[in-house]
C-alpha positions in Angstrom: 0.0 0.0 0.0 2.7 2.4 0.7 4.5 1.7 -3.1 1.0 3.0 -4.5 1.0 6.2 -2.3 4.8 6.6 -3.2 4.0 6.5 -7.1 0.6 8.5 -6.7 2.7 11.4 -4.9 5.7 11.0 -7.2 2.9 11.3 -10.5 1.3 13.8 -8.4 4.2 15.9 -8.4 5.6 15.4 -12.0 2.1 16.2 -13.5 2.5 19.6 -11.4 5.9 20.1 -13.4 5.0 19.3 -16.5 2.2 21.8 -16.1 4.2 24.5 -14.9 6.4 23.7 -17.7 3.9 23.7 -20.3 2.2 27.1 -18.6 5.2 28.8 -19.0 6.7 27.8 -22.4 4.1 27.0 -24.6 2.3 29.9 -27.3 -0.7 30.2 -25.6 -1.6 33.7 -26.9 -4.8 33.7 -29.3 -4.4 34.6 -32.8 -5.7 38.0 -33.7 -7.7 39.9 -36.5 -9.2 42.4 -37.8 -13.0 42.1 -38.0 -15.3 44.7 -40.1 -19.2 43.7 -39.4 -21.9 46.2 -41.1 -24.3 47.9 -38.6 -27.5 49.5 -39.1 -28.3 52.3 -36.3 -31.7 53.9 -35.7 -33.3 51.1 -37.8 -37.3 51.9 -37.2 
């Protein structure tokens, strides 16, 4: 019982790494473009 403890805490703690890792190096900023929509105003 204490090995599976020892490898949940051990995955546990390399999952929090690899996240951190990924947070900080991957491109995560959204792509961005113009966008020209027609409106009508005071339409009665």
């Amino acid at each position: 019982m204490g090995r599976i403890i020892k490898a949940l805490f051990l995955l546990a703690i390399l999952g929090f790494i690899a996240l951190t890792g990924f947070a900080y190096l991957a491109d995560l900023s959204p792509s961005q473009s113009e966008v020209k929509v027609p409106v009508t105003l005071n339409a009665d």
